[in-house]
Each structure stands twice: as structure tokens, then as C-alpha cells.
VEXSESE-128775 format. One record per residue: residue in one letter; x, y, z of N, C-alpha, C, O in turn. Coordinates in steps of 0.1 Angstrom, whole numbers. Each point is the difference from the previous one (the first is absolute). Example, Ala and Ser with C-alpha at 12.3 -4.5 7.8 and 13.67 -1.06 7.14 Angstrom:
BEGIN
   r   neast   nnorth     nup   caeast   canorth    caup   ceast   cnorth     cup   oeast   onorth     oup
   A     132      -57      78       -9        12       0       9       12       0      10        0       7
   S     -14       11     -14        9        11       0      -8       11       8       5       11       1
! end
This chain:
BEGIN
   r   neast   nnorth     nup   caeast   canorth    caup   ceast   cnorth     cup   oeast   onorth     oup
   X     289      -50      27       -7       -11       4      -9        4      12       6        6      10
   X     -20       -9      -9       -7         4       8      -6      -16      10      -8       -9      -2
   X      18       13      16       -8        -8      10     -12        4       6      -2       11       6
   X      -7      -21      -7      -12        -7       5      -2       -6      12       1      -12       1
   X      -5       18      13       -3        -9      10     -11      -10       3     -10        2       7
   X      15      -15     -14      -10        -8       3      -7        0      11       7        0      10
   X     -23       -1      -8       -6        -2      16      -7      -11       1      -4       -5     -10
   X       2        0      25       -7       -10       2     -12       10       5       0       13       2
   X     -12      -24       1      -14        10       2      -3        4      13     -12        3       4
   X      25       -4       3        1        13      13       5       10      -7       2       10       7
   X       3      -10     -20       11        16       1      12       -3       1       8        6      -7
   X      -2      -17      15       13         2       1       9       -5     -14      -5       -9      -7
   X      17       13       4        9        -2     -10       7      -13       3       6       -2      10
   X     -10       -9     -24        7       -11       1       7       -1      -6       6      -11       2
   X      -2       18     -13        3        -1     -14       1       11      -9      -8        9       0
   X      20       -9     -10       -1        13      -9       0       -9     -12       4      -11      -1
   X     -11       21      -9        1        -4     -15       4       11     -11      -9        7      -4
   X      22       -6       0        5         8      -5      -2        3     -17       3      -10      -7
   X      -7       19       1       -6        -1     -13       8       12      -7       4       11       5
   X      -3      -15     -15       10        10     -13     -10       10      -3     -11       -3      -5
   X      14       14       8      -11        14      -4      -5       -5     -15     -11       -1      -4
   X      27       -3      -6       -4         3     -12     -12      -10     -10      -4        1     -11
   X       1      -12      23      -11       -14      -8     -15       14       1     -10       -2      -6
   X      12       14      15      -17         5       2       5       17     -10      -7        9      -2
   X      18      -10      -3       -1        11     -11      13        7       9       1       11      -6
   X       7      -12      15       16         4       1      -5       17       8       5       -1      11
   X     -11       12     -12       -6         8       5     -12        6       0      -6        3     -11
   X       0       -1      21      -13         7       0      -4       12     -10       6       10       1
   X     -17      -13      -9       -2         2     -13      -8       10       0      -5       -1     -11
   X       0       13      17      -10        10       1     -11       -1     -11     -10       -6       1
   X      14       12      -8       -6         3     -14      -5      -11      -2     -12        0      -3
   X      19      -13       4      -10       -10     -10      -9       -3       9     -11       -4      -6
   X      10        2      21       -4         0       7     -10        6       5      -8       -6       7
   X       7       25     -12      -15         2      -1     -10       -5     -13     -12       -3       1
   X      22        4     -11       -9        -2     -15     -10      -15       3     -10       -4      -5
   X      21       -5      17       -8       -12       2     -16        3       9     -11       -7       1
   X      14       13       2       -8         2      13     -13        8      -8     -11       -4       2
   X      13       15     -10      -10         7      -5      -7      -10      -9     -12       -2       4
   X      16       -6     -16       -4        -8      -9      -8      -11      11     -12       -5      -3
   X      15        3       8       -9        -8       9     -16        7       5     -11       -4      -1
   X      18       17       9      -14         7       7      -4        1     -14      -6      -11       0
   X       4       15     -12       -1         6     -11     -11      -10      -4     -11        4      -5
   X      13      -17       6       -5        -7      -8      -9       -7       9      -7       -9      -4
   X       6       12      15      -11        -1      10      -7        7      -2      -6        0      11
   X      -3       12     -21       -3         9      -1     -14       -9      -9       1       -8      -8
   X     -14       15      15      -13        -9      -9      -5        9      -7     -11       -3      -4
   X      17       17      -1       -7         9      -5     -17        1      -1      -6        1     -11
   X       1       -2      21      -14        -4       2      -2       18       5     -12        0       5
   X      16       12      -5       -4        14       4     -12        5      -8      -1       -3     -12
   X      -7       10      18      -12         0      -6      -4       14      11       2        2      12
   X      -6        7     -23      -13        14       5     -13        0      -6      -3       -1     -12
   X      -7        4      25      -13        -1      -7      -4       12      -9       4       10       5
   X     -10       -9     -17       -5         5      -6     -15        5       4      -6       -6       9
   X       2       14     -15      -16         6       4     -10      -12       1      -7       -3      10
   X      10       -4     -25      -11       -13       0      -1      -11      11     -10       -6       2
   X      26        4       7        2        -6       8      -5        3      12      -7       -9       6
   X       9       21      -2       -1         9      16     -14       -6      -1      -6        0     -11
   X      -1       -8      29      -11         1       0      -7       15       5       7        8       6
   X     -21       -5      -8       -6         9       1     -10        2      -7      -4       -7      -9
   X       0       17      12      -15         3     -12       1       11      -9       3       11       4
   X      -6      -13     -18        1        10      -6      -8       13      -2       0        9      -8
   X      -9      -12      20      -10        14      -3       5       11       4       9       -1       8
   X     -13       13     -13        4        11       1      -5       11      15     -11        4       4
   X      25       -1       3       -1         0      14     -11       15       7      -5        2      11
   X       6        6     -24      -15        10       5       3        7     -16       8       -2      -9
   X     -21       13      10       -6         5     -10      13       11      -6       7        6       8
   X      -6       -4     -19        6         1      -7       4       16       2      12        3       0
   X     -22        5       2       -7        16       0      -7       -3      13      -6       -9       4
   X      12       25       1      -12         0      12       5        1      14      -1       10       7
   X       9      -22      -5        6        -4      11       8       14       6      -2        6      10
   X      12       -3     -19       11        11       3      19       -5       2      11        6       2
   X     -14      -19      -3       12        -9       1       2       -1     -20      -8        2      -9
   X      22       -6      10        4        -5     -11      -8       -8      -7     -10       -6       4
   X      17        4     -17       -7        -9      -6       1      -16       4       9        1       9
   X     -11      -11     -10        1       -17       5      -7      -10      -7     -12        1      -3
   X      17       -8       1       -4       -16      -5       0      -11       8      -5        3      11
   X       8      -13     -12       -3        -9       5      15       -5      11      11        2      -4
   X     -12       -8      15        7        -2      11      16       -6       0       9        1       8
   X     -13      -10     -25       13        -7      -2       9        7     -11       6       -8      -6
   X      -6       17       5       11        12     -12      12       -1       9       0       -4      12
   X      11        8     -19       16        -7       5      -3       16       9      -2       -5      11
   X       2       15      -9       -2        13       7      -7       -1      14       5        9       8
   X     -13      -14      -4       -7        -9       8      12       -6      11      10       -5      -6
   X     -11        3      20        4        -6      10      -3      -15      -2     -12        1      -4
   X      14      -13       4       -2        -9      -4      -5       -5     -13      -6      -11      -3
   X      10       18      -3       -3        -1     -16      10       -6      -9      12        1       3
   X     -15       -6     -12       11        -2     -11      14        4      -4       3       11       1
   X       4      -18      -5       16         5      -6      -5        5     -11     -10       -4      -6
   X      19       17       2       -1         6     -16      13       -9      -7      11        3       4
   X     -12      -10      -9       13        -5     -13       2      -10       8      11       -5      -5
   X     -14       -3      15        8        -7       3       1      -11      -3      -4       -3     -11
   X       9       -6      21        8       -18      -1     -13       -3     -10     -10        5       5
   X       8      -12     -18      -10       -11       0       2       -9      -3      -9       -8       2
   X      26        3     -10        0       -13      -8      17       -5      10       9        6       6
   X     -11      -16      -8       12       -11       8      15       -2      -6       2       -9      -8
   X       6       16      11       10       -11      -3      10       -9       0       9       -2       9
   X     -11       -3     -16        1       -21      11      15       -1      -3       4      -10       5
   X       7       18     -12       16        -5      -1       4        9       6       1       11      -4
   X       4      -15      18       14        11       3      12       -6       2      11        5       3
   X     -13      -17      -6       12       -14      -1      11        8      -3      -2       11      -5
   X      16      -15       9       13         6      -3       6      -15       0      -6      -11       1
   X      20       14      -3        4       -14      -5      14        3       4       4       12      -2
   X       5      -24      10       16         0      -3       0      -11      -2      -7       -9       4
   X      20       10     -15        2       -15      -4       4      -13      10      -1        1      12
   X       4      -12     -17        4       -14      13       8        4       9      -1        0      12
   X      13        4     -22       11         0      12       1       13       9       6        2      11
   X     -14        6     -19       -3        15      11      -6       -6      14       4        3      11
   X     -16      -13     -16       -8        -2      14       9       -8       7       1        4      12
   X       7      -15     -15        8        -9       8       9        9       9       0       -1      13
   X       7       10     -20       12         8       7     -10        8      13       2        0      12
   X     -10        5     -19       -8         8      10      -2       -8      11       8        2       9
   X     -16      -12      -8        2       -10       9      10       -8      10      -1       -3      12
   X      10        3     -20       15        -1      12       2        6       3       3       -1      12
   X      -3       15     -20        9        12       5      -7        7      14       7        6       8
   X     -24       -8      -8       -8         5      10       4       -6      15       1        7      10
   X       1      -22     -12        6        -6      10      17        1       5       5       -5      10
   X       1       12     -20       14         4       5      -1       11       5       9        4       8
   X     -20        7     -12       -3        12      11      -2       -9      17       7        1      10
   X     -14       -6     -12       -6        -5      14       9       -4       8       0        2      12
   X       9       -9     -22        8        -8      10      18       13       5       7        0      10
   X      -6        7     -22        7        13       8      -4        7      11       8        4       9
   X     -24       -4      -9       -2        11      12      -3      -12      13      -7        4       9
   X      12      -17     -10       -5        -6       9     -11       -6       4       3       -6      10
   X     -16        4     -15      -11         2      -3      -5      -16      -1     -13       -2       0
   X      22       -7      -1       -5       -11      -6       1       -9      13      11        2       6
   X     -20      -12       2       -2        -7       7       0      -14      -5     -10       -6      -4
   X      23        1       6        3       -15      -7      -3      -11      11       5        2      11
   X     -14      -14     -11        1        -9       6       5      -10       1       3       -2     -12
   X       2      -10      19        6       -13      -6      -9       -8      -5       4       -9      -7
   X     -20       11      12      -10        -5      -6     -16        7       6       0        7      10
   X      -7      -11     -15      -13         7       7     -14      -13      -2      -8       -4      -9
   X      10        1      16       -6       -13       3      -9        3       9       2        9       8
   X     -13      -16      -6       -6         3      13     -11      -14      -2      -1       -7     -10
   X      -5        6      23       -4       -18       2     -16       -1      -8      -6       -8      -7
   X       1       24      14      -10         1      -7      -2       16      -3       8        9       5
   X     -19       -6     -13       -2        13      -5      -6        6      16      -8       -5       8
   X      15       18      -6       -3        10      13       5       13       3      11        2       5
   X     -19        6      -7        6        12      -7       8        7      16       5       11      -3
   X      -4      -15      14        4         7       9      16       -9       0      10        7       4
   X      -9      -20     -10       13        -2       2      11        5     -11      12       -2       1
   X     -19        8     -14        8         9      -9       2       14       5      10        7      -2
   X     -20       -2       8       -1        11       7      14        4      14       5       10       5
   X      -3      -21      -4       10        -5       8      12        2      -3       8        6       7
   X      -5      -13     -18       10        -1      -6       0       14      -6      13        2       1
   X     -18       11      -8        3        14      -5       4        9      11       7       10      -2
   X     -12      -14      16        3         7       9      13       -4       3       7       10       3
   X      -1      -20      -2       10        -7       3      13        4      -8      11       -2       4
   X     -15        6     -18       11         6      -7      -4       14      -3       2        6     -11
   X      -6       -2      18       -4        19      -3      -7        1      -7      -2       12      -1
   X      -7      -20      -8       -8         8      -9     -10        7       5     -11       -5       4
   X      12       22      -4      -12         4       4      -5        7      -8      -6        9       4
   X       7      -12     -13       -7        14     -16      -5      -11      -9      -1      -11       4
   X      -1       15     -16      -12       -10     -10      16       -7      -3      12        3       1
   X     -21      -15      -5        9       -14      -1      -5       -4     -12     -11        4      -3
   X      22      -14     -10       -5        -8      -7       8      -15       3      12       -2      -1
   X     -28       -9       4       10        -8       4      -1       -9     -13     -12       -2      -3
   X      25       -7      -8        3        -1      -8       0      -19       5       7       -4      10
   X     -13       -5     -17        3       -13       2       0       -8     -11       0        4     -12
   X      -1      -18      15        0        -5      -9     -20       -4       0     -10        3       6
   X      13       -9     -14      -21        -1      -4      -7      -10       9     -11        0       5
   X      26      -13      -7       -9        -9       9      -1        1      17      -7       -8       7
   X      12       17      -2        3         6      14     -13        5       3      -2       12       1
   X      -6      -22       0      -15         2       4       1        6      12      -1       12       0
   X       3      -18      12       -4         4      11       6       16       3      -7        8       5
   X      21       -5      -9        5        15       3      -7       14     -10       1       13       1
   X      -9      -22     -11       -5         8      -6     -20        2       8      -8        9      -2
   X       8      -16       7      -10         2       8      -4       10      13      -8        9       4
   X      24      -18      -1        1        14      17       3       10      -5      -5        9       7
   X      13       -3     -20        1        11      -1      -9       10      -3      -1       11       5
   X      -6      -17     -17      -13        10      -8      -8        8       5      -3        9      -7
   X      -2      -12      23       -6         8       9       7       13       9      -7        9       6
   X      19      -10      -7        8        12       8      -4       11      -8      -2       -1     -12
   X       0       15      19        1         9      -4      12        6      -5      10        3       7
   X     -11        1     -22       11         3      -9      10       -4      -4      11        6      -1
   X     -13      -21      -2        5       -12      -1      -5        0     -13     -12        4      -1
   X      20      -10     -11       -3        -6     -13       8      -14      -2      12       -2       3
   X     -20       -7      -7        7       -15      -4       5        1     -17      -6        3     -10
   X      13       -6      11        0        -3     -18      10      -13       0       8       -3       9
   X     -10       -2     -21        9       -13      -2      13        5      -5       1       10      -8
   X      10      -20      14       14        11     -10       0        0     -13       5        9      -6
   X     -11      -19      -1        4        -1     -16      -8       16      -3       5        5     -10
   X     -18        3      17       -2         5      -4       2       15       6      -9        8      -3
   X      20       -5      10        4        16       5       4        3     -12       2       -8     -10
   X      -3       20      12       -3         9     -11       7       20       9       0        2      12
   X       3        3     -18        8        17       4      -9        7       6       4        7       9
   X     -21       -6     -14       -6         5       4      -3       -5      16       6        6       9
   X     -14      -16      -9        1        -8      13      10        3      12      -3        3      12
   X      19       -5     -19        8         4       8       2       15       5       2        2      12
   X      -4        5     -20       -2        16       3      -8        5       6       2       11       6
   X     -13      -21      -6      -12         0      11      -1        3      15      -8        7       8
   X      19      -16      -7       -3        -6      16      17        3       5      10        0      -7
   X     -13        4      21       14         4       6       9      -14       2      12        2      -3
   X     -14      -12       7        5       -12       2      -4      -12     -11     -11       -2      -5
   X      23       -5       5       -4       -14      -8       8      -10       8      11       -1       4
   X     -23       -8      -1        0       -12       7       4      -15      -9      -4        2     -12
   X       8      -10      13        4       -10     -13      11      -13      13       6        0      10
   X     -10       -7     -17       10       -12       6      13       -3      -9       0        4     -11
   X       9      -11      15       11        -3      -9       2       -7     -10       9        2      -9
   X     -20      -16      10        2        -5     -16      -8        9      -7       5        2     -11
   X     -14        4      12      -13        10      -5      13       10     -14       1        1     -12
   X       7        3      28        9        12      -9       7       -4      -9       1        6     -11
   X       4      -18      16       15        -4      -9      -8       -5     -14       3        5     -11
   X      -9      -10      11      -13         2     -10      -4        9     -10      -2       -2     -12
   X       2       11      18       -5        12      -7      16        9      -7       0        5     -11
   X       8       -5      16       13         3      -2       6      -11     -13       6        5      -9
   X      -8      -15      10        4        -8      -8      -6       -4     -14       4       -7      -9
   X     -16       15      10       -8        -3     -12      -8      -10       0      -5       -4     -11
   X       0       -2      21       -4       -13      -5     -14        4      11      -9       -8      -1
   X       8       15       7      -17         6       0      -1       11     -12       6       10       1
   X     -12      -13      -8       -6        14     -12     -11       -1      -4      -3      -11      -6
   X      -6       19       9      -12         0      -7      -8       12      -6     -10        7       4
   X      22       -5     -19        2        14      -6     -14        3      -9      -3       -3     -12
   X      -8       11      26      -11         3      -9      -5       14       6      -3        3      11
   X       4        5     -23        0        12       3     -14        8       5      -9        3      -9
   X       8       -2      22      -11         9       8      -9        5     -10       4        6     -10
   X     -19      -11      12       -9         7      -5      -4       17       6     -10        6      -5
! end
């Protein structure tokens, strides 16, 4: 059983919330946990790579001196792949648009919990009793990361209608917002800290934030 020190938005400990390793997959899962992580970068991939060819390279094709005569080699025109700013021989010219990889539902689900039961072994997880704020203001979130040590990239995790915390936060440097229905292993793997409030978590833990759509 893994205790949780609940914080209020000084930092200080008001509260623990204790969670069954085994509702986020019982141990930290390596392996599935990269395969999550790669299929993700993987499929972020726009296969858009491209080398210019001769016809492409701009330049002129006239021929750069006399053929005979000179005492220099022979020469053609400026854009031949042999040439300093010239052309690729063979290269890139056509696109390929699938590098898609795929794990099935419950691979991505597990992956998902299980990313956050990494987090929450090494400590890593910054629980609040709530993250409320009166108005959107990025120095009073700013406030509150300092206040519980965050000093490395953060993801802070809420719920969607939490307008205003998602306001103050978006602007910090190396700060990511995401909604909980939508953390994901990648994300988490991302960022050294995860920031989250307590119904947010219990939430996400319990199944009843899911929003199982697999990373483009």
C-alpha cells in the first residue's frame, strides 16, 4: 500500500491517501512501459524526409568553363551530386506516411497506470487537496511548485473544467497541462514531476476519468 501525502497549496501535509499498487498494475512494468513510450514517439512520426535531387538544387545549368584548353578537369554544370552544394545521388524522394505501431486497449490502459505507479514509487507525484485559485495567475501556481519542490519539468494533470489552474499554469516554463481523463505513459515519462489534485487522482485511479484514445 502506497501512502500519499496530501498538500494544501503552501506545501504543507494535511492528509494521506493510501492506494493499492495493484488497481495501477501491482509492479513497475519496464518493458511494457518502454514499448508504450516508443509506439507513441513512433507514431508521432510525419515521414515528410526529403533530399534534393539535381532537378531540385537551385542553380544554373550552364557549363562552368571550356571543356579543352583550360588544363583543369573535365566539368558540367554546378548542380551534379559531386559538386559542393549540389545534389543527393539516390536520395530521399518519395514519403512515407505509416510508421504507426499499435498496442492493443488494455496494453495502453496498463501502460498508463503503471507509468503513474513508477511516479508514485520514486516519489514524484505532487498531490493536492485541491487546486483552486480565485482567478487565472501564473505567479500564484508558480508559487505553489516552489512550495512543494518542484524544480524540474512538471506535468500538471486536472480536471478540464479547472479553468482558472489551467491558465496560471500553461505559461510556466516546463510546465505541461493535460486533463486527467487524458494522461497517458508517454507524458508521464516526460516530465520529472506530476502535479494533480485529489479528486483529479482518485478519479483516474478508479476508472471513472478515461479517455482511451490512442496518441496520434
Amino acid at each position: 500500500m502506497i501512502e500519499l501525502p496530501i498538500l494544501d497549496l503552501h506545501g504543507k501535509k494535511i492528509d494521506v491517501l493510501k492506494i493499492d499498487e495493484s488497481t495501477l498494475g501491482g509492479e513497475v512494468r519496464h518493458a511494457l512501459l518502454k514499448q508504450a513510450y516508443v509506439t507513441v514517439h513512433t507514431n508521432q512520426r510525419q515521414g515528410s524526409a526529403r533530399t534534393k535531387s539535381r532537378s531540385l538544387v537551385a542553380g544554373s545549368t550552364r557549363k562552368l568553363y571550356a571543356q579543352k584548353g583550360t588544363g583543369n578537369s573535365r566539368v558540367g554544370a554546378s548542380r551534379v551530386p559531386g559538386r559542393k552544394g549540389g545534389a543527393v545521388a539516390f536520395g530521399k524522394t518519395r514519403t512515407r506516411e505509416d510508421f504507426r505501431s499499435h498496442m492493443t486497449r488494455k496494453m495502453r490502459q496498463l501502460a498508463n497506470r503503471n507509468a503513474l505507479l513508477a511516479k508514485l514509487v520514486d516519489g514524484e507525484v505532487k498531490c493536492f487537496s485541491a487546486l483552486q485559485f480565485k482567478q487565472p495567475l501564473t505567479k500564484d501556481f508558480a508559487a505553489v511548485l516552489k512550495a512543494c519542490g518542484v524544480d524540474r519539468s512538471c506535468l500538471v494533470a486536472i480536471d478540464g473544467n479547472n479553468k482558472n489552474a489551467r491558465l496560471s499554469a500553461r505559461n510556466i516554463e516546463n510546465v505541461t497541462v493535460t486533463r486527467i481523463e487524458q494522461l497517458n505513459a508517454f507524458d508521464l515519462l516526460n516530465h520529472r514531476f506530476v502535479v494533480v489534485d485529489k479528486a483529479s487522482l482518485q478519479a483516474f485511479i478508479d476508472g471513472s476519468a478515461t479517455h482511451d484514445k490512442e496518441a496520434a
